[in-house]
C-alpha positions as a LaTeX table, in Angstrom:
\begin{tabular}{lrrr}
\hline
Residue & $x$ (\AA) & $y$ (\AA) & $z$ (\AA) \\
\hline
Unk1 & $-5.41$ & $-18.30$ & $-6.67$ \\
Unk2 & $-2.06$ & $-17.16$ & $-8.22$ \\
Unk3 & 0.26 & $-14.83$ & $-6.26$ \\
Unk4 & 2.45 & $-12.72$ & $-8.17$ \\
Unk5 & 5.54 & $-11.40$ & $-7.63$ \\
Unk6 & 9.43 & $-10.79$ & $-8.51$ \\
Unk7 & 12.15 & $-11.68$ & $-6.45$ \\
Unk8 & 13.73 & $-8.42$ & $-7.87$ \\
Unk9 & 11.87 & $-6.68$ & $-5.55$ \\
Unk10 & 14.07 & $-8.19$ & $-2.77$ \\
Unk11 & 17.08 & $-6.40$ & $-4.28$ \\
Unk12 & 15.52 & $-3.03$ & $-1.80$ \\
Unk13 & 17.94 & $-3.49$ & 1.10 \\
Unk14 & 17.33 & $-0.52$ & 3.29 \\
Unk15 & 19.80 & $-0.61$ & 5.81 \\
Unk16 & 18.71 & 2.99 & 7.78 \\
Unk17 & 14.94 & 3.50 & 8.95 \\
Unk18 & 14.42 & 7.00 & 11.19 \\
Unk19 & 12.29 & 6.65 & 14.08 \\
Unk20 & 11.54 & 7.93 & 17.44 \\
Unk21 & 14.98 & 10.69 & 16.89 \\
Unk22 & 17.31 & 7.55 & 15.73 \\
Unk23 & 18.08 & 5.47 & 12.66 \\
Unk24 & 17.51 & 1.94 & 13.37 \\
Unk25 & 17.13 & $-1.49$ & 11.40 \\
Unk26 & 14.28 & $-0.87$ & 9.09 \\
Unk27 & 11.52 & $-3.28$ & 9.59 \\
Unk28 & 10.38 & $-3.07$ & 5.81 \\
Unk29 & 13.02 & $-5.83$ & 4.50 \\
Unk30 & 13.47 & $-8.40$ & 2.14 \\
Unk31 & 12.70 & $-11.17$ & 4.66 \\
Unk32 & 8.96 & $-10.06$ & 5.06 \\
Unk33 & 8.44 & $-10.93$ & 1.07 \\
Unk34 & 10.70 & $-14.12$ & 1.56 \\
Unk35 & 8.21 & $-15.68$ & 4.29 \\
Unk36 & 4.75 & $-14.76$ & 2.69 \\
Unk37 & 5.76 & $-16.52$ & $-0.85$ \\
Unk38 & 6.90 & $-19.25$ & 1.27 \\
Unk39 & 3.92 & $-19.93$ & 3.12 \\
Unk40 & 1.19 & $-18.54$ & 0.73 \\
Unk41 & 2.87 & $-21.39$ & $-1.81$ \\
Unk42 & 2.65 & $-24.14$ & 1.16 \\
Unk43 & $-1.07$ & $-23.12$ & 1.24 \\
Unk44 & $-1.60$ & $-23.64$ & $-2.69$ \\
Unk45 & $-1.03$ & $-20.51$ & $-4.18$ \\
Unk46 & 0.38 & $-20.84$ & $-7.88$ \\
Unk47 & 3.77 & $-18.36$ & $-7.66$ \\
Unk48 & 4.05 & $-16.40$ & $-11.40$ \\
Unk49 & 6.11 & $-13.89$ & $-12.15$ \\
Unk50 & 4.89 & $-10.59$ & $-13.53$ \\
Unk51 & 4.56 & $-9.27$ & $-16.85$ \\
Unk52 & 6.66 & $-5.94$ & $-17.68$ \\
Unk53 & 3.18 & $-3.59$ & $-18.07$ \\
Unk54 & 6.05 & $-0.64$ & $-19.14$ \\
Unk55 & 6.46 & 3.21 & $-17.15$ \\
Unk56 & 2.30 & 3.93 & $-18.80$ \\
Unk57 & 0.86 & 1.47 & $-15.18$ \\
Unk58 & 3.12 & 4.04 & $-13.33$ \\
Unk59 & 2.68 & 7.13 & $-14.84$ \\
Unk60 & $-1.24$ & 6.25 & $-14.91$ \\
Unk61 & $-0.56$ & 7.58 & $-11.29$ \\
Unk62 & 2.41 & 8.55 & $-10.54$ \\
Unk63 & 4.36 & 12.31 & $-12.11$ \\
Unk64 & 6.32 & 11.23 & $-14.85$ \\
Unk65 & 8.90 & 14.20 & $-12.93$ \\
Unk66 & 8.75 & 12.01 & $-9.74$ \\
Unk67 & 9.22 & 8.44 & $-11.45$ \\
Unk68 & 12.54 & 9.83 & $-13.15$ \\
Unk69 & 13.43 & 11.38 & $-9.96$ \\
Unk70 & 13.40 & 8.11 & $-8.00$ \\
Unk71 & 14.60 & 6.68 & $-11.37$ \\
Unk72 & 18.41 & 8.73 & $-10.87$ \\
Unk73 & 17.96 & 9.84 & $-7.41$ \\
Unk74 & 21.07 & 7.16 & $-6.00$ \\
Unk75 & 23.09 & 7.81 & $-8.69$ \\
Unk76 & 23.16 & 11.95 & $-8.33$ \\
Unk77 & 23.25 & 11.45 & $-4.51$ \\
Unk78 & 26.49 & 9.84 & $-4.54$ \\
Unk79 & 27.82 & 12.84 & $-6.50$ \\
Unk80 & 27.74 & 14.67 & $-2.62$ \\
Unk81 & 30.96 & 15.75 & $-0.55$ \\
Unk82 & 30.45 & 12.96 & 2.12 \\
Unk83 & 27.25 & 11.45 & 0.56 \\
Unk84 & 25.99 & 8.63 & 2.89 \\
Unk85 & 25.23 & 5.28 & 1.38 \\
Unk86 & 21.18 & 5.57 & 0.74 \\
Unk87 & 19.23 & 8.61 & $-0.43$ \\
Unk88 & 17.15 & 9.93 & 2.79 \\
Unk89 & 15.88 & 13.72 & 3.14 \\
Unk90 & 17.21 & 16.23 & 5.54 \\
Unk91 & 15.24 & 19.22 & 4.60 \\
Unk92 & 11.58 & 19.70 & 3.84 \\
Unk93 & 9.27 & 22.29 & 2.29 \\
Unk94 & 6.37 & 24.13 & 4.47 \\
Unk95 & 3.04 & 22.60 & 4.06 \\
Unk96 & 0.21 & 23.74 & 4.69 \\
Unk97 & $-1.81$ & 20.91 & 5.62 \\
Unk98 & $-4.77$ & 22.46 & 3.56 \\
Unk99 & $-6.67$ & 19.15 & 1.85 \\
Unk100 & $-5.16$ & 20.07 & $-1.48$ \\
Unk101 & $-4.41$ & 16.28 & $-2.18$ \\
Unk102 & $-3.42$ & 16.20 & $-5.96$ \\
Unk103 & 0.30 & 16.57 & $-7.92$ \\
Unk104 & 2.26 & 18.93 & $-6.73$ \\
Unk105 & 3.95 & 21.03 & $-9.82$ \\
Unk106 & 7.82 & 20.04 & $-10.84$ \\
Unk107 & 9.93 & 21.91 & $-7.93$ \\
Unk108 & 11.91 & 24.83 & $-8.75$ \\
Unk109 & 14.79 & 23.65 & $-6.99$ \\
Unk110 & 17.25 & 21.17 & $-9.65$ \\
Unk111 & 19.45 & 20.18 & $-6.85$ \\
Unk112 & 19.21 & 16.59 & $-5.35$ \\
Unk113 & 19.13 & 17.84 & $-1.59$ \\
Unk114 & 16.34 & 20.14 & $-2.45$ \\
Unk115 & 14.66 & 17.49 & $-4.28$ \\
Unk116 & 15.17 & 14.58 & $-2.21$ \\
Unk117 & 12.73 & 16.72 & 0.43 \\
Unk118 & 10.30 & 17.59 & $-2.06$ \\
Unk119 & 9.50 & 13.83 & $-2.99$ \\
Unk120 & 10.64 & 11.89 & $-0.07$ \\
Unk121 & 8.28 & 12.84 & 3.11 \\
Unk122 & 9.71 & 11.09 & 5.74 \\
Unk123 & 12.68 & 8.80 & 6.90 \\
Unk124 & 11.43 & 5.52 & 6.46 \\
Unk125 & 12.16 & 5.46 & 2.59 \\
Unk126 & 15.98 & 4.98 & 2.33 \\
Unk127 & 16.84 & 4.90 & $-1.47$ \\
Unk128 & 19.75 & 2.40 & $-2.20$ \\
Unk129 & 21.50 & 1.48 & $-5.22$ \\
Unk130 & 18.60 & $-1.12$ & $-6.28$ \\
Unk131 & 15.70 & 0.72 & $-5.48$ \\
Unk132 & 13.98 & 1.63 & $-8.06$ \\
Unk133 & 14.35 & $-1.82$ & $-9.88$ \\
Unk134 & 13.06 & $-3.28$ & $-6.55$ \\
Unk135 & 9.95 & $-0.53$ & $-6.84$ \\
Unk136 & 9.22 & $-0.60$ & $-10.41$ \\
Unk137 & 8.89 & $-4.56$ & $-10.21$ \\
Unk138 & 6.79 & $-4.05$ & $-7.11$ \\
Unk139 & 4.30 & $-1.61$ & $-9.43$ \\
Unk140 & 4.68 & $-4.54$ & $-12.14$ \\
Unk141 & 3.29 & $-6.69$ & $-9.57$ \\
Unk142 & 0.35 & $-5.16$ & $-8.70$ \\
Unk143 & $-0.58$ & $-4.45$ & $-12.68$ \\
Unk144 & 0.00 & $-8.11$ & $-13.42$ \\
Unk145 & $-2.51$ & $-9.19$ & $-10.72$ \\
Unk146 & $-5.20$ & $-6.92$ & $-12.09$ \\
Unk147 & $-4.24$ & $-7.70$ & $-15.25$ \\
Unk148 & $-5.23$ & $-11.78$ & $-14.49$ \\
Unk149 & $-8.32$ & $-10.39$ & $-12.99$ \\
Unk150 & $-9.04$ & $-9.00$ & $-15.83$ \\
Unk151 & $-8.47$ & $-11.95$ & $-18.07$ \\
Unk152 & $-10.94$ & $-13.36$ & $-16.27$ \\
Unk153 & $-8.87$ & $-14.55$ & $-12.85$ \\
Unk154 & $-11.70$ & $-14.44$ & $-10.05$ \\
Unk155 & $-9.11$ & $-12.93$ & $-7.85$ \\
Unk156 & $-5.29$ & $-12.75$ & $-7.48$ \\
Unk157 & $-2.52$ & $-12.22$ & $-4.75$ \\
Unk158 & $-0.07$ & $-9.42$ & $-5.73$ \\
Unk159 & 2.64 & $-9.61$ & $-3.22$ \\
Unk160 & 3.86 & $-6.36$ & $-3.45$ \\
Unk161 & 7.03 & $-5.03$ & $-1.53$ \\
Unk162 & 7.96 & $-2.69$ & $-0.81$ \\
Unk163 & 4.42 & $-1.58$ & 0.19 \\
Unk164 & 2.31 & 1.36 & $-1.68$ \\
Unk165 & $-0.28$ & 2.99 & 0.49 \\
Unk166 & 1.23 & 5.90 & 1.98 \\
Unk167 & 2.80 & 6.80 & $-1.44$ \\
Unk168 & 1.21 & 9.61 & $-2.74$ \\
Unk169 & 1.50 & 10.81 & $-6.52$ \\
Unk170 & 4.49 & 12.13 & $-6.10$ \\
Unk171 & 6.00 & 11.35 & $-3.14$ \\
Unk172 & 7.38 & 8.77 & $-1.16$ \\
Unk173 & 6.57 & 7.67 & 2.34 \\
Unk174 & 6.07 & 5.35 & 5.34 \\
Unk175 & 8.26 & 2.45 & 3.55 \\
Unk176 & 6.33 & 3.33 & 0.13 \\
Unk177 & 7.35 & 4.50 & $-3.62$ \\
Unk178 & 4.60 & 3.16 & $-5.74$ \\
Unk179 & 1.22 & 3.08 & $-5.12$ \\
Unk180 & 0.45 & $-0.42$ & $-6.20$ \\
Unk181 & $-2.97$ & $-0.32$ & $-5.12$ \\
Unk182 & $-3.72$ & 2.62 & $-6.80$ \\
Unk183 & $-2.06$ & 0.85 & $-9.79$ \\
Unk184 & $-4.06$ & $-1.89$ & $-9.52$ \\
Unk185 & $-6.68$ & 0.07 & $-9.14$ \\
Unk186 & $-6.41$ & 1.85 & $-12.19$ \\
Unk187 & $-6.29$ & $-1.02$ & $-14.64$ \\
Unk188 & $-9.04$ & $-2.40$ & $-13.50$ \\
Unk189 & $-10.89$ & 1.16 & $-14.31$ \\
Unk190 & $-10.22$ & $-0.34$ & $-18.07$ \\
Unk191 & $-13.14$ & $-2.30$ & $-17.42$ \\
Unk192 & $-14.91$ & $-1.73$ & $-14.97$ \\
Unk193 & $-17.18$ & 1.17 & $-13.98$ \\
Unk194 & $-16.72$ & 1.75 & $-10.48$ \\
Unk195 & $-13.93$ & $-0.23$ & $-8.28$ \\
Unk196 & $-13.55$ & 0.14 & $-4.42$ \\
Unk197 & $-9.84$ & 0.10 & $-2.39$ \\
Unk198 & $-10.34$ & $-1.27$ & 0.86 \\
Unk199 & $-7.79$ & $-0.99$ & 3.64 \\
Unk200 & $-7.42$ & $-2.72$ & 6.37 \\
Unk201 & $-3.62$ & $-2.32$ & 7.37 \\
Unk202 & $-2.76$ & $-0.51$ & 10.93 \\
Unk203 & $-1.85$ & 2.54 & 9.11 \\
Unk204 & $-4.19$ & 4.72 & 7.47 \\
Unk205 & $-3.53$ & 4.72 & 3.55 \\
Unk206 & $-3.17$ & 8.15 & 2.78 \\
Unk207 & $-1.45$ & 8.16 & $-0.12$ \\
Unk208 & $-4.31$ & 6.08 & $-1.85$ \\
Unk209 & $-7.05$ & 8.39 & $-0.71$ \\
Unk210 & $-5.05$ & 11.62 & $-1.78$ \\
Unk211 & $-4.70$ & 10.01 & $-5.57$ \\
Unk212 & $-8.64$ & 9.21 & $-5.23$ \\
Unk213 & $-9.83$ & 12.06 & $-3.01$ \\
Unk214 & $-11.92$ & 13.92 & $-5.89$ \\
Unk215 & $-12.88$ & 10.98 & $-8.07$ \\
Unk216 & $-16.08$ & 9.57 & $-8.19$ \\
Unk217 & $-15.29$ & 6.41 & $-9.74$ \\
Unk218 & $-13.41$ & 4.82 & $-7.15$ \\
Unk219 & $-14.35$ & 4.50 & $-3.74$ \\
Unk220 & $-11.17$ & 4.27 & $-0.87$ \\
Unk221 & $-11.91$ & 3.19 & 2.80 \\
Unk222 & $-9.60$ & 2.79 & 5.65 \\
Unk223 & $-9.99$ & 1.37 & 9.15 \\
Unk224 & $-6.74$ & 1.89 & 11.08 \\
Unk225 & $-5.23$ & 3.00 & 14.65 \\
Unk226 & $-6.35$ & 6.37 & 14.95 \\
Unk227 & $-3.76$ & 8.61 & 13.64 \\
Unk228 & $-4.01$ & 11.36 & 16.71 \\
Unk229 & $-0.97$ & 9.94 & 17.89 \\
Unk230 & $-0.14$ & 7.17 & 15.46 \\
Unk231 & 1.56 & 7.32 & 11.90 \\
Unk232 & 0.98 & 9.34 & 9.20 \\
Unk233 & $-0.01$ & 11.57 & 12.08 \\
Unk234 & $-1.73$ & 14.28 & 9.20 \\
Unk235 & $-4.51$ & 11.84 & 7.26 \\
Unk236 & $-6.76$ & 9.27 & 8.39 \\
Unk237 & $-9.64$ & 11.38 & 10.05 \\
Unk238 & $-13.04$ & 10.83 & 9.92 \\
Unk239 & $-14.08$ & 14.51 & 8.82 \\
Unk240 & $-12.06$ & 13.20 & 5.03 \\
Unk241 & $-15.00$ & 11.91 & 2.92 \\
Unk242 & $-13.73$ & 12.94 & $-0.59$ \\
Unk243 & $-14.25$ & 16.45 & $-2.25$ \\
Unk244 & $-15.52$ & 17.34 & $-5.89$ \\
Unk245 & $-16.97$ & 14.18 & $-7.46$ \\
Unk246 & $-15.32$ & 12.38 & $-5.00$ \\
Unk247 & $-17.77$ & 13.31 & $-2.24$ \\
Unk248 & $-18.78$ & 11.02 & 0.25 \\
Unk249 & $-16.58$ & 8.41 & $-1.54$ \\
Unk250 & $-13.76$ & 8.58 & 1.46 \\
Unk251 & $-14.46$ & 6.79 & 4.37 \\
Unk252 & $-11.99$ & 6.58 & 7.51 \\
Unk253 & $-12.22$ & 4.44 & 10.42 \\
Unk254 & $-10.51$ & 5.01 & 13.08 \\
Unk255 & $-9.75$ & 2.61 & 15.93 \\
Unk256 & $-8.75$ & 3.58 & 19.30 \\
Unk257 & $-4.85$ & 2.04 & 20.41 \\
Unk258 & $-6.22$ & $-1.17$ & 22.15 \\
Unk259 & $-9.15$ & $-1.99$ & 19.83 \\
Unk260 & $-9.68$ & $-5.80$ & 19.49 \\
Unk261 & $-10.94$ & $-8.17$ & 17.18 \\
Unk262 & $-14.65$ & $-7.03$ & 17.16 \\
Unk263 & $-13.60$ & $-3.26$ & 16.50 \\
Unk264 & $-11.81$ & $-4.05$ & 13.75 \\
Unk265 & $-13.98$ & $-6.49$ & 12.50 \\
Unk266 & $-16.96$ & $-3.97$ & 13.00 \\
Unk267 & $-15.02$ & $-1.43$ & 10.57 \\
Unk268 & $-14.38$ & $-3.95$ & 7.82 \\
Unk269 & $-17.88$ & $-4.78$ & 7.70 \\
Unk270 & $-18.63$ & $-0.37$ & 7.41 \\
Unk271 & $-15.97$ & $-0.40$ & 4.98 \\
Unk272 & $-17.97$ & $-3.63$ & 2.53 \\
Unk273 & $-21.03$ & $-2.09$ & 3.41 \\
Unk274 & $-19.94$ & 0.67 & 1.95 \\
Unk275 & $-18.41$ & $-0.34$ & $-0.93$ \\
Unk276 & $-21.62$ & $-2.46$ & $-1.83$ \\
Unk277 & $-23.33$ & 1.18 & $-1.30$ \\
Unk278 & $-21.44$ & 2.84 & $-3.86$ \\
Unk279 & $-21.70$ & $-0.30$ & $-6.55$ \\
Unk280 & $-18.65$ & $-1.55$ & $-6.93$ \\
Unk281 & $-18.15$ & $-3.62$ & $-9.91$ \\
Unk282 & $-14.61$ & $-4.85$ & $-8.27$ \\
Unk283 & $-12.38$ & $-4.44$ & $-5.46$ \\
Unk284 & $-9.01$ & $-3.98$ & $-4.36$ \\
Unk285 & $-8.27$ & $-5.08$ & $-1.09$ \\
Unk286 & $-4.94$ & $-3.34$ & 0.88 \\
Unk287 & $-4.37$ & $-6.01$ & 3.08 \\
Unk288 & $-1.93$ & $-5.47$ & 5.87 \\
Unk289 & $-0.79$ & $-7.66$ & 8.72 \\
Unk290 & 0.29 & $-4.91$ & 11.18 \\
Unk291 & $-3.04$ & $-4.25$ & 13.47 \\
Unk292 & $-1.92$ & $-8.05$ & 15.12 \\
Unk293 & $-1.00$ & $-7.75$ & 18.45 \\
Unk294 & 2.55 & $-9.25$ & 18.27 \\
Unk295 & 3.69 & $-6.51$ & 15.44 \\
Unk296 & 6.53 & $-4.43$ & 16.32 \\
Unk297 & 4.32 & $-1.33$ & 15.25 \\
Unk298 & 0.94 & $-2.37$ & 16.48 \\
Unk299 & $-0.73$ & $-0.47$ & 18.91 \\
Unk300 & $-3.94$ & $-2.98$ & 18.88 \\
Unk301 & $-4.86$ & $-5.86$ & 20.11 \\
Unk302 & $-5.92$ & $-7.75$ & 17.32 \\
Unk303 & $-5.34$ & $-11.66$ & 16.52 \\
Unk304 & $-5.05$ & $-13.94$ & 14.03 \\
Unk305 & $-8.59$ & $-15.07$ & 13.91 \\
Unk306 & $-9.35$ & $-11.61$ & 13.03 \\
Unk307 & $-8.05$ & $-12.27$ & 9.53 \\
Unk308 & $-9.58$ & $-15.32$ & 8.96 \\
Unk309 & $-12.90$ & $-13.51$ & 9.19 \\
Unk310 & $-12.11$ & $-10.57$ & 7.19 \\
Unk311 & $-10.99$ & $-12.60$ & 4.69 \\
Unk312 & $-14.70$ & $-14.70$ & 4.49 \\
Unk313 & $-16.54$ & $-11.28$ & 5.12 \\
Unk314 & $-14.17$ & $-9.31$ & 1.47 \\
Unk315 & $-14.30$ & $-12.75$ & $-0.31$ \\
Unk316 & $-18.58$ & $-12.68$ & 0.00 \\
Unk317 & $-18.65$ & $-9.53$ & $-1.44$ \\
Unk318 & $-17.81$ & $-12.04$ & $-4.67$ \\
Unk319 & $-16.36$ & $-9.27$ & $-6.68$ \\
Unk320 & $-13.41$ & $-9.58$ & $-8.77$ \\
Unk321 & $-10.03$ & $-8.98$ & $-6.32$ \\
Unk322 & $-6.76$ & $-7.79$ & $-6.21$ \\
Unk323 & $-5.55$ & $-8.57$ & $-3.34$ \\
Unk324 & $-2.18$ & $-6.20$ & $-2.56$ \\
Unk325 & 0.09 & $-6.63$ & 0.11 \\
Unk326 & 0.61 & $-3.93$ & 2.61 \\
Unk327 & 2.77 & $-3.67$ & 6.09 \\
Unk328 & 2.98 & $-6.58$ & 8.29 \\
Unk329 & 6.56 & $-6.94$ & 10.47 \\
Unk330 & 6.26 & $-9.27$ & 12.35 \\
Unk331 & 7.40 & $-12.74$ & 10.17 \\
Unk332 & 5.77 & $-14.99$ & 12.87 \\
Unk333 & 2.24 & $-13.12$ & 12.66 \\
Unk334 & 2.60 & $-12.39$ & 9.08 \\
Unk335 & 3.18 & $-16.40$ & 8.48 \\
Unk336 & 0.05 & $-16.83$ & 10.02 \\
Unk337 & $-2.51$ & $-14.16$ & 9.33 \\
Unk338 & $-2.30$ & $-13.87$ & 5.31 \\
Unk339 & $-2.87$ & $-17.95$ & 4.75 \\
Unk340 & $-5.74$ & $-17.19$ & 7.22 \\
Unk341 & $-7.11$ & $-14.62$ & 5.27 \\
Unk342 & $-6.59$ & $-15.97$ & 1.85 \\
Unk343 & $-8.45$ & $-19.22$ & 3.32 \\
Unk344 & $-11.11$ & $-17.27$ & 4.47 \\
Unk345 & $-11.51$ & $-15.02$ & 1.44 \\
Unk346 & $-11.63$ & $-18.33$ & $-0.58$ \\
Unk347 & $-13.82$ & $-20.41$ & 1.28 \\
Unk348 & $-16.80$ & $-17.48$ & 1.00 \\
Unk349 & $-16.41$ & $-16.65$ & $-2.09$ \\
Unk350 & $-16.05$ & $-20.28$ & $-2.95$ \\
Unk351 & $-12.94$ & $-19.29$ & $-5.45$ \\
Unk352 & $-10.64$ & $-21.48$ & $-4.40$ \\
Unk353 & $-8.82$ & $-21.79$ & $-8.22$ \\
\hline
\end{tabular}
């Protein structure tokens, strides 16, 4: 299997991350992309860089008004009386929280304050000088992957950081910019009729199911600590199957804080059940490392094992695969669980090339 990815998207350096009322370290760094190419290439992966697919793989899903936001968004920030060193919100406009998931229009406000609210949702998406380089080779990433699937690559490993589920069409969130899976997604649409985004990461992927939400071409699924009390706090419920054509094609699972193995092996297996359901003619799999029970977010008790046999139960669904990489924060667990999984996925779907 080839794993793709550019070590341009190191160059995002966050140095601020807001949580629990303080800034603090972020746990999205370079060093998480650093160990998985290390130890996914010690396990046999072929490293390749990715091809430049152009702005068209972005814009296929993200506002062209939001790309050229986070495009110039560092540069017009540092025109500010005291500006701090990284772009990061401080005001925010009402919502709702009606399940009106698509764009939202341009926003009337031209100032970057006003702006920076409107497309950045929360404060785990700190906006430094080499963002959006680090983000657009990210989205590159994920295109090239599906791209090799396409050429007729069984599957392929798009190491993607930073990660891309909770980004939403046009806005950033939860560590994310671009949705890569989304991306992904979306090329392989070129060819195929019906493609399914599975999501197993701690965190529920809302930003991929509000892109999807009324489509009924591809199917998203989730299983993920239940969002009651658990980021992104607003999305992630079971009562969110899809709306329009995309009816029935959302499925959430949530998992209790303190599920184990078996729960979230038990949603995986709802989740490939149904994708199978819907006919999916290939699949995109989010895969985060963050459920295991030694991440600094985790609120379950999951182990490695557990991705060993997700990765056999995805990889005998023997559909063509992207496989994009979420969260995981932990460098210990994350040095274990994705060579487990990629085994796994291999050895069932007996693509080992």
């Amino acid at each position: 299997m080839k794993i793709v990815f550019s070590r341009t998207q190191l160059s995002h350096a966050p140095q601020q991350y807001g949580v629990h009322g303080r800034l603090t370290k972020p746990l999205e760094n370079p060093d998480r992309a650093q160990t998985l190419l290390e130890r996914l290439t010690e396990e046999g992966l072929v490293h390749r860089e990715p091809d430049d697919a152009g702005l068209a793989a972005i814009t296929a899903v993200h506002a062209d008004h939001y790309v050229e936001f986070l495009r110039t968004a560092y540069g017009r920030f540092q025109t500010l009386k005291n500006a701090g060193p990284e772009v990061l919100p401080n005001v925010h406009p009402y919502h709702s929280g009606a399940p009106v998931l698509g764009m939202r229009p341009r926003p009337r406000t031209t100032g970057i304050l006003g702006q920076t609210g409107w497309y950045i949702g929360d404060l785990s998406c700190a906006l430094g000088e080499n963002t959006f380089d680090a983000v657009y080779a990210s989205a590159m990433t994920a295109a090239s992957a599906a791209d090799l699937v396409l050429s007729g690559e069984p599957a392929a490993y798009a190491l993607c950081r930073p990660p891309g589920h909770h980004a939403y069409g046009d806005r950033a969130s939860g560590f994310c910019f671009f949705n890569n899976a989304a991306i992904a997604a979306t090329r392989l649409r070129r060819v195929y009729g019906k493609v399914a985004i599975l999501d197993f990461d701690t965190h529920h992927g809302d930003g991929t199911q509000a892109i999807f939400y009324d489509r009924g071409d591809v199917f998203t699924g989730s299983a993920h600590t239940d969002p009651t009390e658990y980021y992104p706090h607003f999305a992630g419920y079971p009562d969110e199957t899809g709306r329009d054509e995309g009816e029935g094609l959302n499925l959430n699972i949530p998992l209790a804080f303190g599920s184990d193995d078996a729960d979230l092996l038990k949603g995986v297996d709802r989740l490939a059940d149904a994708a199978t359901r819907f006919g999916a003619e290939a699949l995109v799999v989010c895969a985060g490392w963050d459920a295991h029970r030694d991440d600094p977010l985790s609120r379950l008790n999951v182990t490695s094992d557990a991705y060993a046999r997700i990765g056999r139960m995805l990889g005998a669904l023997n559909l063509p695969t992207v496989i994009v990489q979420e969260g995981g924060y932990s460098l210990a667990a994350v040095s274990e669980c994705a060579p487990l999984f990629v085994d796994g996925f291999t050895s069932a779907s007996g693509r080992a090339g």
